[in-house]
C-alpha positions in Angstrom: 5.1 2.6 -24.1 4.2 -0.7 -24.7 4.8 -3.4 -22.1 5.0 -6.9 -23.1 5.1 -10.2 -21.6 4.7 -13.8 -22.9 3.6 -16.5 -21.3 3.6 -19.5 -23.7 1.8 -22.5 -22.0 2.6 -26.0 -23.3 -0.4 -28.1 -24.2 -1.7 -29.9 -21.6 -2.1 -33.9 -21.7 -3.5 -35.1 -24.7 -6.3 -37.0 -22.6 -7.4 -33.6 -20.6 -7.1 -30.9 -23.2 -10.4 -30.7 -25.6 -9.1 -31.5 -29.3 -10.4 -27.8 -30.2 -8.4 -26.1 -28.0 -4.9 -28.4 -29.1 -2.3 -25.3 -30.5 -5.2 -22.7 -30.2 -3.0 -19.7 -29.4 -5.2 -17.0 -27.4 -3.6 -13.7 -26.8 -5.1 -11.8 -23.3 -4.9 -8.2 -22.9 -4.0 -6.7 -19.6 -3.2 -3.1 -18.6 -1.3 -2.1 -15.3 -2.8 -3.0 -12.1 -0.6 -4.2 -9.3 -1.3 -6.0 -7.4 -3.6 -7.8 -9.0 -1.6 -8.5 -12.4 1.1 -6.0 -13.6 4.3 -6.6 -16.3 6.6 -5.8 -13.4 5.4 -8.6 -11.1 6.5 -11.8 -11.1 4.8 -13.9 -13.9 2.2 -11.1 -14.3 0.8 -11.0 -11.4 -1.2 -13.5 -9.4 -4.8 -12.9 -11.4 -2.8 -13.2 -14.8 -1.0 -15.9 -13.7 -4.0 -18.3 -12.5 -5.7 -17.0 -15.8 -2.9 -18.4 -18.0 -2.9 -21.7 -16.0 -6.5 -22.1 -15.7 -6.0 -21.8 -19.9 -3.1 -24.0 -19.9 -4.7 -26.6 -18.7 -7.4 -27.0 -21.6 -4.5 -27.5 -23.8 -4.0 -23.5 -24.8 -1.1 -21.7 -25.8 -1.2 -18.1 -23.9 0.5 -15.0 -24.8 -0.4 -12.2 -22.2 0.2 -8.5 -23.6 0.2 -5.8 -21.7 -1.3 -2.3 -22.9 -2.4 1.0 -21.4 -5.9 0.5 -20.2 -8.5 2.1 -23.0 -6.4 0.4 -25.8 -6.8 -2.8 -23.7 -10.5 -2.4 -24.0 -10.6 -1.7 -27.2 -8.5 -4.7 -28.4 -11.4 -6.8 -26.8 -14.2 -4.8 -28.3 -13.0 -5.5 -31.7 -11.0 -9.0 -31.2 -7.3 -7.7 -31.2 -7.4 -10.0 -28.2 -9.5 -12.9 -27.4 -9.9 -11.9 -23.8 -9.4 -9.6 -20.9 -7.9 -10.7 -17.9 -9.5 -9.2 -14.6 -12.0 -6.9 -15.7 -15.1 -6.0 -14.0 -18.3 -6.9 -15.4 -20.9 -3.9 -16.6 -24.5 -4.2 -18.8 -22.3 -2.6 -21.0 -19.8 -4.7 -21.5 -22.0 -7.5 -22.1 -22.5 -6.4 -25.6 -18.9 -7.0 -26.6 -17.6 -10.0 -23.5 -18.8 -13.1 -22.7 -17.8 -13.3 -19.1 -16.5 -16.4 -16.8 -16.7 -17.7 -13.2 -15.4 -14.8 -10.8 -11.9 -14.8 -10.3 -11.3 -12.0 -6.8 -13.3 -9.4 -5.8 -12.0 -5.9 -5.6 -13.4 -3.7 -3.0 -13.5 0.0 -3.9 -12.8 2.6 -1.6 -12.7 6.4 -1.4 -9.4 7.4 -0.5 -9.0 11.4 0.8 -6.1 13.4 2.0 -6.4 13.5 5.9 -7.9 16.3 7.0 -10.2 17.0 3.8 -13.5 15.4 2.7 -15.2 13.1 4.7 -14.0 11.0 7.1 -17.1 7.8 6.3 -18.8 6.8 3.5 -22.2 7.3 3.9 -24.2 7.5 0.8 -23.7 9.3 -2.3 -25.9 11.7 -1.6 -23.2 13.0 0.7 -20.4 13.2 -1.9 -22.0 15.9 -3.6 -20.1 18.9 -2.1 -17.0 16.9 -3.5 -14.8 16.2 -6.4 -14.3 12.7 -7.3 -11.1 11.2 -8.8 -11.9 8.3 -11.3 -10.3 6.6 -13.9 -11.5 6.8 -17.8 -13.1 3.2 -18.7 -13.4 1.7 -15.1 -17.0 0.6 -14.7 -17.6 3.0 -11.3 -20.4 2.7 -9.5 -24.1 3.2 -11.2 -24.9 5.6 -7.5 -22.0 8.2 -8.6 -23.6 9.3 -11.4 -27.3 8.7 -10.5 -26.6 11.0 -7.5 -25.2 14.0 -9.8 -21.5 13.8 -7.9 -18.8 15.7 -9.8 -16.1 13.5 -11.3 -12.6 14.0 -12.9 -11.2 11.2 -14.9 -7.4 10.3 -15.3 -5.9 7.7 -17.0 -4.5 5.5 -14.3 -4.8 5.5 -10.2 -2.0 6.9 -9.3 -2.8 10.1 -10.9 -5.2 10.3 -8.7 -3.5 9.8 -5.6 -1.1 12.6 -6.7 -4.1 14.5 -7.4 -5.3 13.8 -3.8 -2.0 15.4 -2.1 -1.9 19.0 -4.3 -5.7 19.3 -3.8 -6.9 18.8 -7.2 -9.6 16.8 -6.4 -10.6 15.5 -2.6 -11.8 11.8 -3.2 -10.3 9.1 -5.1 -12.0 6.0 -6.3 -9.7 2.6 -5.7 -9.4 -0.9 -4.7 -7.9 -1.0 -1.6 -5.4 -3.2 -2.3 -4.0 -0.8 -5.3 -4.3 2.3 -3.2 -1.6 0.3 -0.9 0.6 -1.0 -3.5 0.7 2.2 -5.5 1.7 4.5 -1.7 4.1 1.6 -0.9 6.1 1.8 -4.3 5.6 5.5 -6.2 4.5 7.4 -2.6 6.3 6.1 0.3 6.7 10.2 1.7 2.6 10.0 1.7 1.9 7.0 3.6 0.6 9.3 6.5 -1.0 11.8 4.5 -3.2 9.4 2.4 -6.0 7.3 4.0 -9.0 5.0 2.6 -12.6 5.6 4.0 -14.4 2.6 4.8 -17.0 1.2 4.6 -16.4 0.2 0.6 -18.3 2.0 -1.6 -18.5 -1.2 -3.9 -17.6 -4.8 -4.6 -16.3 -6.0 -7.9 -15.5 -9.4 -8.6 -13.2 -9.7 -11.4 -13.6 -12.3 -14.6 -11.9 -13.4 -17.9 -14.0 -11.4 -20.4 -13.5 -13.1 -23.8 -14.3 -10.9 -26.9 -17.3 -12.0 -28.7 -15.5 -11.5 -32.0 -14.0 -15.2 -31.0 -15.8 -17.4 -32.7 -15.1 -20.2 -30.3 -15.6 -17.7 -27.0 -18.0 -20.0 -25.2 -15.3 -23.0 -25.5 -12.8 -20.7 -24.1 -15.2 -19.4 -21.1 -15.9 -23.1 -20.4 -12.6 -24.0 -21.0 -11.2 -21.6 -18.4 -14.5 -22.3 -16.1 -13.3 -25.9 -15.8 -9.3 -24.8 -15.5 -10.1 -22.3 -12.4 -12.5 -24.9 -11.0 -9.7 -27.4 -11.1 -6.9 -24.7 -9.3 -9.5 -24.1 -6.5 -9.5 -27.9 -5.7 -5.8 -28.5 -6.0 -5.2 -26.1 -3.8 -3.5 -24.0 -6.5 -5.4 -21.1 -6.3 -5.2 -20.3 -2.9 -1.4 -20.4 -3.2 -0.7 -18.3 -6.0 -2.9 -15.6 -4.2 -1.5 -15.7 -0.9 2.0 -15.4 -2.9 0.7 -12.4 -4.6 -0.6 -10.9 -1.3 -4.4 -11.0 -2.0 
């Protein structure tokens, strides 16, 4: 199913919004990742709703679209969308995305069933008697494959974490904060079964990713650039995170 939500931002002041970006209508892709940004949360989420601001506020009309995540990507990749909100950056993913200031940082964790796995994250040398849970199209961490671990991939997170309590796999790979939100709302009867290892594996600091098929992309990267700049300052930023629990 397809969620949508629209977020039309009036044009900013006529004296702080670049002439080129006056009724320029940029539509973001999102997919489902609470609590970062998420159709069911309020105005998106708190990472979709500083994006649309940051936007706003160069003079941009915004419509935010919500889609399941590998037809998210591909709507970047081939300019469906202008831009991604809150994706991760990869080499990869350079050869389609210009990318912007970070945004947040995600820190990625393995999550296990008590009792099975490990109990610390090591290295991933050690994984290697494991299965590891990951999702299809997350940029995971270059150390998973170099050190030959065995991976399942699943369309979303909490198929993992339901994949965790039947045994079908004994490590998940997950923000932190996700792993919580996802137990608190869909898993509430596995809030003492399911624990996250620390230390993190990795750190991912999430961007706007505009689609190189934009032909104005670098005006939108600066444009936004300048926009987050300007919420950190006010003050605005820190707000709308703490509001969104991040």
């Amino acid at each position: 199913m397809l969620y949508r939500r629209r977020f039309l931002a009036g044009l900013a002041c006529a004296g702080l919004a670049p002439a080129l970006a006056a009724g320029r209508r940029l539509l973001l892709a999102a997919t489902e990742y609470p609590p970062y940004y998420g159709s069911g949360l309020a105005r998106g989420g708190p990472v979709a709703e500083l994006s649309v601001l940051a936007l706003r506020q160069a003079g941009y009309e915004v419509e935010l679209q919500f889609l399941p995540w590998p037809r998210a990507l591909q709507a970047g990749r081939d300019g469906t969308a202008d831009a991604l909100i809150g994706i991760w950056y990869s080499a990869e993913r350079e050869h389609d995305f210009l990318f912007s200031d970070p945004m947040i940082s995600n820190r990625i964790l393995l999550c296990r069933k008590q009792g099975h796995g490990p109990s610390h994250f090591i290295g991933f040398e050690a994984l290697r008697p494991y299965t590891v849970g990951v999702v299809r199209g997350y940029a995971d961490p270059p150390g998973l494959a170099a050190a030959g671990i065995k991976t399942e991939a699943v369309s979303e997170d909490l198929q993992n974490l339901r994949k965790l309590l039947v045994d079908r796999i004994d490590l998940a790979l997950i923000d932190g904060r996700v792993a919580e939100h996802l137990i608190r709302h869909h898993l509430p009867q596995a809030r003492t079964l399911l624990e996250c290892l620390e230390p993190a594996v990795q750190e991912h600091p999430q961007y706007l990713a505009v689609s190189r098929q934009a032909a104005d992309a670098v005006a939108i990267i600066a444009a936004f650039n300048r926009g987050l700049h300007q919420l950190r300052i006010s003050g605005r930023y820190r707000e709308i995170a703490a509001a969104g629990g991040l």
